[in-house]
GUNUVO-798509 format. One record per residue (C-alpha): x, y, z. Coordinates in Angstrom, 1 decimal, padded with zeros to 4 digits. Layout:
<filos>
east | north | up
X | Y | Z
...
</filos>
This chain:
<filos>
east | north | up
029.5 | -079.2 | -013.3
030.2 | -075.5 | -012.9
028.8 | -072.7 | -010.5
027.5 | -069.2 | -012.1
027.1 | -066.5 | -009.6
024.5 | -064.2 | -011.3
021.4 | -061.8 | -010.2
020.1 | -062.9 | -013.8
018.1 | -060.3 | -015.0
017.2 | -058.8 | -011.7
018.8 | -055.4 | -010.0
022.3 | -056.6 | -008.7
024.8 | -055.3 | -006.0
025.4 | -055.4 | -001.9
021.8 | -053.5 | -001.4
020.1 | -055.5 | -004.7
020.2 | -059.6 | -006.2
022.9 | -061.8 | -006.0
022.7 | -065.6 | -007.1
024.1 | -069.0 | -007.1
023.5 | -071.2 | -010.1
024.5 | -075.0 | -011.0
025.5 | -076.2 | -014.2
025.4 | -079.9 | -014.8
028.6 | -081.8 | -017.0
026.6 | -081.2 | -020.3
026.5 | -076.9 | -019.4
022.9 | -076.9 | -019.0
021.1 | -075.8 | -016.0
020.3 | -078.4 | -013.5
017.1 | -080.2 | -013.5
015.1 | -080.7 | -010.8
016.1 | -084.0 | -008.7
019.6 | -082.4 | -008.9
018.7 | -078.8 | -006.9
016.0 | -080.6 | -004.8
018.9 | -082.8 | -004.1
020.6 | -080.1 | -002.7
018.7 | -078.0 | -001.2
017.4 | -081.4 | 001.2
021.5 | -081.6 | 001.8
021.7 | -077.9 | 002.9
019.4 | -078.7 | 005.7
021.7 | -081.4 | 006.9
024.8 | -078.4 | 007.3
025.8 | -077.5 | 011.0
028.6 | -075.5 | 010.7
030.5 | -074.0 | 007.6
034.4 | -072.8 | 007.6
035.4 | -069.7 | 005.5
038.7 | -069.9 | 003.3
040.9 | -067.3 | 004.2
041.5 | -064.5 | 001.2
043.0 | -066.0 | -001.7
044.0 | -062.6 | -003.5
043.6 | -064.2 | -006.7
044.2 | -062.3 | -009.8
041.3 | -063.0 | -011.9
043.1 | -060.8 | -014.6
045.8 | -063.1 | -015.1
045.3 | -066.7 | -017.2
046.7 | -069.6 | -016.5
047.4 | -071.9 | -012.7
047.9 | -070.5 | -009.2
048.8 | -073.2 | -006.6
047.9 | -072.3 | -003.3
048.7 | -074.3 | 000.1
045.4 | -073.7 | 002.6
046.0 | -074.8 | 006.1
043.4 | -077.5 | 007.4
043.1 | -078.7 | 003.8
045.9 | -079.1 | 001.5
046.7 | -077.5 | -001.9
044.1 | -075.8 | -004.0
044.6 | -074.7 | -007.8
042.7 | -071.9 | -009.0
042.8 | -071.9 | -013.4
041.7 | -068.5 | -015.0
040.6 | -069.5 | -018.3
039.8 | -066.5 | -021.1
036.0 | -067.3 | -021.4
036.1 | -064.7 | -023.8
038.9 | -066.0 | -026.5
037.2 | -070.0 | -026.8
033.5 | -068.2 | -027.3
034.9 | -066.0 | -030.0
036.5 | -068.8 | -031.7
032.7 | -071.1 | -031.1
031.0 | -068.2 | -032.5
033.3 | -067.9 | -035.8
032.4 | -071.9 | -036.5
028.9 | -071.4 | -036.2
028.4 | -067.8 | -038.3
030.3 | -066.7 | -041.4
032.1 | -063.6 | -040.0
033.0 | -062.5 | -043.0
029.7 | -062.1 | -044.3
028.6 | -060.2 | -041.3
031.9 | -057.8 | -041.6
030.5 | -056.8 | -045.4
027.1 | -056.1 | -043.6
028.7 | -053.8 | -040.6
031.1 | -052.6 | -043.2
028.2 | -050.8 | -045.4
029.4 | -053.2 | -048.4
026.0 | -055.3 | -048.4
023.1 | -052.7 | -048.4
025.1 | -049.6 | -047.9
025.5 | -047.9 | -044.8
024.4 | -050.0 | -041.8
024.2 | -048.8 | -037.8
024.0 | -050.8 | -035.0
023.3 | -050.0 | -031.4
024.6 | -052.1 | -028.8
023.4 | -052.0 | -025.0
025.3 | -054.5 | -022.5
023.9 | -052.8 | -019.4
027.1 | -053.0 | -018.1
026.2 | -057.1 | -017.4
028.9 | -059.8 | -018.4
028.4 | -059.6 | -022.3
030.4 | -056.4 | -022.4
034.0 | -057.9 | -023.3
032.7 | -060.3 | -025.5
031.0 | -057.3 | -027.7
034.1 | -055.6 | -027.5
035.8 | -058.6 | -028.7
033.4 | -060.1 | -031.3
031.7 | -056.6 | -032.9
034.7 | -054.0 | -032.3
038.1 | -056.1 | -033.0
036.5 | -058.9 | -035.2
033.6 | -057.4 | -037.5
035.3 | -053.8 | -037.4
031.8 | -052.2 | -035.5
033.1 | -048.0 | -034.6
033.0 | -048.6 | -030.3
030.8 | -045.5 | -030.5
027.4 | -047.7 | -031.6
028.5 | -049.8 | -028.2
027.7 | -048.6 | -024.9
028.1 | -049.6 | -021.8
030.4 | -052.7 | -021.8
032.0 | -052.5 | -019.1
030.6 | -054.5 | -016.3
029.6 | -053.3 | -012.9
029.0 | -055.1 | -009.8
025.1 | -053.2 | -009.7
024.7 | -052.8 | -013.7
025.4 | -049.5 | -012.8
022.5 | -048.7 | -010.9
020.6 | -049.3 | -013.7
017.7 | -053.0 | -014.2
019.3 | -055.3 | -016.5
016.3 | -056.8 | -018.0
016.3 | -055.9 | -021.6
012.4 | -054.9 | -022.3
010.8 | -051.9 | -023.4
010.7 | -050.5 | -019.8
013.7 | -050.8 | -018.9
016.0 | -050.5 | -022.3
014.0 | -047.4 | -022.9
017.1 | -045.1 | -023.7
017.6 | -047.9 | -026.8
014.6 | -048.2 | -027.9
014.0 | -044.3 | -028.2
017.3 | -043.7 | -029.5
016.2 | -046.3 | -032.2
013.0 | -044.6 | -032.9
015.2 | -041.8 | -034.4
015.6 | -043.9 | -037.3
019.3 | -043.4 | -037.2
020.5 | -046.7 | -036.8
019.5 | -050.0 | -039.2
019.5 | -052.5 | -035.9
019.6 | -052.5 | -032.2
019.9 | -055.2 | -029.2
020.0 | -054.9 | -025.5
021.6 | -057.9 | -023.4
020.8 | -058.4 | -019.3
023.0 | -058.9 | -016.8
024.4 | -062.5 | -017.8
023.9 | -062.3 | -021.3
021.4 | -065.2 | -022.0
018.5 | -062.4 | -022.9
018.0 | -060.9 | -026.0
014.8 | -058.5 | -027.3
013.1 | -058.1 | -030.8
010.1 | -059.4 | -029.7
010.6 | -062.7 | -028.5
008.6 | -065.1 | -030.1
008.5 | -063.2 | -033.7
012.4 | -063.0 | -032.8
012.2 | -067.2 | -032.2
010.1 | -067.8 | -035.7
012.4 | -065.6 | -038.1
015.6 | -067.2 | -036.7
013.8 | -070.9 | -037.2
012.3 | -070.0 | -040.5
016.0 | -068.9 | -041.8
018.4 | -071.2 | -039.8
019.8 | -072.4 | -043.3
021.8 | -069.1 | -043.5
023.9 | -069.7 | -040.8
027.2 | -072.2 | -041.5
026.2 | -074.1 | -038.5
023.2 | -075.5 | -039.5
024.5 | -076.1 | -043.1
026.6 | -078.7 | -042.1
024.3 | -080.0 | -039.2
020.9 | -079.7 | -040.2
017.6 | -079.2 | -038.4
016.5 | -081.3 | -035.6
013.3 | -079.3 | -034.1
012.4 | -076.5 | -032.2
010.8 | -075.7 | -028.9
009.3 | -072.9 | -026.8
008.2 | -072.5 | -023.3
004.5 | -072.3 | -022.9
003.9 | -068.8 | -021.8
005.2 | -068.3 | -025.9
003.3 | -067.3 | -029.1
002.8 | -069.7 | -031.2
004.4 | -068.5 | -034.2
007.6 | -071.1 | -034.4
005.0 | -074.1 | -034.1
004.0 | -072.6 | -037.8
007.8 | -072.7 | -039.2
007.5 | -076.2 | -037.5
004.4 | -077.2 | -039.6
005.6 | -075.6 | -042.7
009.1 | -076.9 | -042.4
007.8 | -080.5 | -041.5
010.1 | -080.5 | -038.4
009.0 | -081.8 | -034.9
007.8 | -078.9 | -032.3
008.0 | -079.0 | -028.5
006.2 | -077.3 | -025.9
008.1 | -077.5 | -022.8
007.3 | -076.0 | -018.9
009.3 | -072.9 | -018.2
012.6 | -073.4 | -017.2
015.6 | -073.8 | -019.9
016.8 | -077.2 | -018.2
013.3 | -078.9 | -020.2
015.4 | -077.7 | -023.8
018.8 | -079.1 | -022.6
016.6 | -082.5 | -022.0
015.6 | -082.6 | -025.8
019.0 | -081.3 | -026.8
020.6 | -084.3 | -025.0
018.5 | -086.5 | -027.0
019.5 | -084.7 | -030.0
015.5 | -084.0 | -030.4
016.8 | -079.8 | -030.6
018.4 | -077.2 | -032.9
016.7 | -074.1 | -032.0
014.6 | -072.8 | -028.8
013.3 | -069.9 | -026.8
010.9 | -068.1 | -024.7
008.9 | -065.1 | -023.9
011.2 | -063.7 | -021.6
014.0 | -062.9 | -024.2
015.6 | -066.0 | -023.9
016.8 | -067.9 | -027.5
019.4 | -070.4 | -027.8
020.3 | -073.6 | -030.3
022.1 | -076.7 | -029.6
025.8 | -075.3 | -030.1
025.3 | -074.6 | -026.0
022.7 | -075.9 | -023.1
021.8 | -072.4 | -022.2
020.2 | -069.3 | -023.7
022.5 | -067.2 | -026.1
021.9 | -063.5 | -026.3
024.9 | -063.0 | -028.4
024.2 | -065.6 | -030.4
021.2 | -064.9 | -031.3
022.2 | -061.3 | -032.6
024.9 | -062.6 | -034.5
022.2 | -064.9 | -035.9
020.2 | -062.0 | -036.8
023.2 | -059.9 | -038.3
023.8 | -063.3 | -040.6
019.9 | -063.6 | -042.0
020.0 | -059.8 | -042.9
023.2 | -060.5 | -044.6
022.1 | -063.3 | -046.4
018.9 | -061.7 | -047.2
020.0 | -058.1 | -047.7
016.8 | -056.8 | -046.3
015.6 | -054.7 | -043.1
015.0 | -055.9 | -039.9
010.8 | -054.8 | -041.0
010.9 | -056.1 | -044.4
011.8 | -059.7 | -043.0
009.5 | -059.5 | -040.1
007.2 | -058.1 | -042.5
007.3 | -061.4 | -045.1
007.4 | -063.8 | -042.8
003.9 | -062.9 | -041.4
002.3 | -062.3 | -044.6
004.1 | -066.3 | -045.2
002.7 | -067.5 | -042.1
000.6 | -065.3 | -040.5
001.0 | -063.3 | -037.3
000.8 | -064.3 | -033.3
000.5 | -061.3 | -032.1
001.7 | -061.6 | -028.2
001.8 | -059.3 | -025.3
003.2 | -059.5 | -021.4
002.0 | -057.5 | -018.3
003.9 | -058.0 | -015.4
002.5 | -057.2 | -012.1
004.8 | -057.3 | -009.1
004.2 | -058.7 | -006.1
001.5 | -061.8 | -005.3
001.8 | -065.1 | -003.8
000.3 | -067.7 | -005.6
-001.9 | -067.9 | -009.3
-001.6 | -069.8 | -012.4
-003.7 | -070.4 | -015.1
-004.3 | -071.0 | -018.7
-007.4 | -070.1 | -020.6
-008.0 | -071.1 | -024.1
-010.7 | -070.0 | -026.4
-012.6 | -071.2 | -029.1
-010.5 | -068.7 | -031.8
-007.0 | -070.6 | -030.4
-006.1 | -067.4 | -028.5
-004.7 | -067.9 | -025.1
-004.6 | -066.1 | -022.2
-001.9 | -067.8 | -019.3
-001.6 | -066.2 | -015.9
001.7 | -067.4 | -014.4
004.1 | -066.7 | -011.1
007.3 | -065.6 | -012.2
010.2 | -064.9 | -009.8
013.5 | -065.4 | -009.8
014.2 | -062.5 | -007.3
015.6 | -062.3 | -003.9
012.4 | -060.3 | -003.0
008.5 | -061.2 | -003.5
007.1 | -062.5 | -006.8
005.8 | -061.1 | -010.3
002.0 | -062.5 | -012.1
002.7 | -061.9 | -015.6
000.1 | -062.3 | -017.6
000.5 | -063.2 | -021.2
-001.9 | -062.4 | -024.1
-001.9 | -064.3 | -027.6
-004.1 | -064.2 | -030.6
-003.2 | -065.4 | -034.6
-004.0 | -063.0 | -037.4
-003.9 | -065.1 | -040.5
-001.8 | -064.2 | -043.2
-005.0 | -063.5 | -045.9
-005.7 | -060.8 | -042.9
-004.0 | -057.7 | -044.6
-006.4 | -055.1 | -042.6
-005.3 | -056.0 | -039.5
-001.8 | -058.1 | -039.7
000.3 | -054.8 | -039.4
-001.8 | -053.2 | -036.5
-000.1 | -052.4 | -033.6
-000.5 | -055.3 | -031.2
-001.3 | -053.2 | -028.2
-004.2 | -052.4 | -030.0
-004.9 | -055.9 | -032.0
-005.0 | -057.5 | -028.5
-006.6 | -054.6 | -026.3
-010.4 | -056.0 | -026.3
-008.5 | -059.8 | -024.9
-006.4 | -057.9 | -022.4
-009.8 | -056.4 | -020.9
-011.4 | -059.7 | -020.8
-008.4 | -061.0 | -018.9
-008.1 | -058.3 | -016.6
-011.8 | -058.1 | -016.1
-011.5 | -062.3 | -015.2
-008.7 | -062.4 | -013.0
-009.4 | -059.4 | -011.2
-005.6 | -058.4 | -011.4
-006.2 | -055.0 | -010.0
-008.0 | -056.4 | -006.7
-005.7 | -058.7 | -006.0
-002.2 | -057.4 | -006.5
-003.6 | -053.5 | -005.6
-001.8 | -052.2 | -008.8
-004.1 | -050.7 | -011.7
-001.7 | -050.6 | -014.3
001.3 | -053.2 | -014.7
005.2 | -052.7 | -014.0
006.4 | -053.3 | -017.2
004.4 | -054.1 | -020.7
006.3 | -056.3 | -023.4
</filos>
């Protein structure tokens, strides 16, 4: 296995987050019996020594032998991360294709804005956009990473990529994505994001040669994959959150494509969520289809109709969780969320299915599609009382 030190997508730096993650032998996140494990063999620790400085040069590849007294030798390999994902992600996509789209030589000129939020992704869109596909470095920003993300939230939603999404409003650029701290989040609206990529997979190389196994979301999602699923005859999987539940299917080769609300998508190629990937596989169906990012979305609801899906988060409770299903098949799910070093977020997620037939209203802004459901959820759980806020943190 292999240790990731991350904040996620939480504030990061000495006064911020800062956390410790295990990855089993298979990449994926460990599941449960594995950290429960651990934590009942952290209790057991009575003392703990600290290894003197190695001054390792984390800028240099290859072996350093070092000889630590008490212990014995130790061997610290710098690998280039950076050089074997490029080469994964030129198997899976057809860069080529992509290059003609960047390049204005598919629908004519095409702009993209990039946003790393100075997290880890920033040297791997330097290496795959810039160097490989030929994208100007001004339509990046902020790739180089920073202990505290700059000062800035690395959680790519509407709140807090708000300089993106307003410069995008201008109407001057054709596509945009944001990336959080560690690179496994990715926003076009999550679960319309999961049901284009799973009702176009056959554009990308990868899938070409592999086929398609199934997909899966997390439960908080929309349900607009399971319609792709039905239409496409594929089996559909609703899993608990956490991304170790995917990596389970995956295993069992059950698994091409996943994803869930919070901006996490991913397929089989790893065992965790893929926020580059999942632009490049965006970048490769507008390619293919030599449409707009609206036109596609557009189709695919009048196809299968539209889940229209919204999130309030509202920070910080103790304990609540629920699931409320009515007769119409909307949902509304309450659920504790928090993977930060500090208190807890409710979130509360709102989902309701226009049908396709429903011309009048499948376009409407979703805000105000799902406002009268939002006040019946609000007006159940008593949100305001209980976490003393009357409006939420951050809207999705």
């Amino acid at each position: 296995g292999g240790i990731i030190l991350t904040a996620s997508h939480n504030p990061g730096g000495p006064k911020a987050d800062f956390g410790i993650k295990y990855n089993c032998e298979n990449g994926g996140p460990a599941p449960e019996k594995i950290t429960d494990a651990i934590y009942t063999l952290s209790q057991l620790i009575t003392k703990y020594y600290i290894c003197r400085d190695l001054h390792a040069d984390f800028t240099k590849i290859g072996r350093t032998d070092y000889d630590i007294e008490g212990y014995g030798k130790f061997t610290v390999d710098v690998i280039d991360s950076v050089k074997d994902y490029v080469q994964l992600m030129e198997e899976i996509f057809d860069f080529s294709k992509i290059k003609e789209l960047l390049g204005g030589r598919v629908m004519g000129q095409f702009n993209v804005l990039i946003d790393s939020l100075y997290g880890a992704t920033g040297p791997y869109i330097d290496s795959i956009l810039v160097h490989k596909l030929g994208v100007d470095p001004k339509f990046t920003s902020h790739t180089v990473p920073k202990p505290d993300f700059g000062g800035g939230h690395p959680d790519p939603n509407l709140t807090y990529a708000k300089h993106l999404v307003d410069t995008l409003k201008k109407g001057e650029h054709d596509f945009g994505a944001a990336f959080d701290g560690d690179g496994n989040g990715f926003f076009v609206t999550p679960s319309d994001s999961l049901a284009v990529i799973a009702a176009n997979l056959n554009c990308i190389p990868y899938f070409q040669k592999h086929g398609i196994k199934g997909y899966a979301r997390s439960m908080p999602t929309a349900g607009a994959v399971d319609r792709v699923a039905k239409e496409t005859g594929l089996p559909m999987y609703e899993t608990p959150t956490g991304w170790k539940f995917f990596g389970n299917l995956m295993d069992a080769g059950k698994l091409s494509l996943c994803g869930e609300e919070s901006f996490g998508t991913g397929s089989d190629h790893i065992r965790e969520k893929d926020g580059i990937w999942a632009m490049l596989a965006w970048l490769q169906i507008l390619a293919d289809k030599k449409k707009s990012v609206e036109d596609i979305v557009r189709e695919h609801w009048s196809k299968y109709g539209r889940n229209v899906f919204t999130r309030y988060d509202y920070g910080i409770v103790m304990h609540l969780g629920l699931r409320i299903l009515f007769e119409d098949g909307s949902r509304v799910v309450f659920r504790l969320s928090g993977t930060g070093s500090s208190g807890a977020t409710i979130r509360l997620y709102v989902d309701s299915y226009i049908e396709a037939s429903d011309q009048q209203r499948l376009f409407l802004s979703s805000q105000d599609l799902l406002k009268p459901l939002v006040l019946v959820a609000l007006q159940l759980s008593k949100l305001e009382h209980f976490t003393g806020r009357n409006a939420p943190t951050v809207i999705t």
